[in-house]
C-alpha positions, 0 to 999 in steps of 0.5 A: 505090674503089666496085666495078665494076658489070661483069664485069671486075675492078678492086678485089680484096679479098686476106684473109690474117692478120697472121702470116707462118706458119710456111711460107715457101710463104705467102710466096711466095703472096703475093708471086706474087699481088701480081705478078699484081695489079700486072700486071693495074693491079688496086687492093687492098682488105685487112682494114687490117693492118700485119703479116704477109702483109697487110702484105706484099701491101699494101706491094707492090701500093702500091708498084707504083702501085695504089691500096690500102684497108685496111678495119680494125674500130677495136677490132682497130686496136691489135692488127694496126697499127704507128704509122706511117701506114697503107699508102693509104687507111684505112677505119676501121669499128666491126666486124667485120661492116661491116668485111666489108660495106665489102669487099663493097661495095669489092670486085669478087672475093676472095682468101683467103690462108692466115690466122687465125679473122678470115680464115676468118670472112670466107670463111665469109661471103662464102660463104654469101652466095654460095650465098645468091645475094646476091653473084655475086663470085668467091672463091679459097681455096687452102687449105694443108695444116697438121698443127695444122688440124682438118679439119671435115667439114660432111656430115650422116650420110646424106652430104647436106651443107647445106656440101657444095660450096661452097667447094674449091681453085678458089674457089665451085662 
């Protein structure tokens, strides 16, 4: 599954933790979004997970006929992996940065849903890579309001933030 070299998408990369979360909104998230995914005859890329939201968008996008890669780090295998066989293709890696390379490379645009520090690490990335100018791929991040969340504010004393911008509701600006 090599990523398009034209504007139109045809590998999404879906980020999301192996938890479910306490709110069953997240649920319904990914459920839409697998919708729109298999509406659109769009293929999966995924962090490799068996678990939670991942495995819950995974399952329901290899169902619905799309092709599925899940791209796991060999340590993290034991931690988010059933023993059944895994969900479509499985891209095995030894880190977690060729992890994120793989997506970048598979991928034609990412979607953040609600997850854990792994997941946020890969928007952090994908981010600055964006505002780095080595990749011109959309990105979608909704965050969801928790009262465990700390907000981090990235602006400098005078107001003129190296992270201002980069990152809001609707994805890079």
């Amino acid at each position: 599954m090599a990523a398009s070299s034209s504007k139109q998408f045809k590998n999404i990369c879906v980020l999301s933790g192996f938890h479910y979360g306490k709110y069953k909104e997240f649920v319904q998230a990914a459920v839409d979004l697998v919708r729109v995914i298999a509406e659109r005859k769009l293929h999966l890329v995924y962090g490799g997970g068996e678990r939670g939201l991942s495995r819950l968008v995974s399952e329901a996008v290899f169902t619905r006929g799309s092709q599925v890669l899940g791209i796991i780090p060999k340590p993290m295998k034991p931690l988010v992996c059933m023993s059944g066989p895994p969900i479509g293709e499985e891209l095995v890696v030894s880190s977690m940065q060729e992890r994120i390379s793989e997506m970048m490379n598979h991928a034609d645009a990412f979607i953040f849903l609600p997850g854990d520090l792994a997941t946020f690490e890969a928007l952090i990335t994908f981010a600055s890579w964006a505002h780095l100018n080595i990749h011109k791929k959309p990105i979608v991040y909704t965050p969801e309001p928790d009262p465990q969340t700390v907000a981090l504010n990235w602006l400098t004393n005078d107001g003129n933030g190296w992270g201002e911008g980069i990152v809001d509701n609707c994805g890079m600006s």
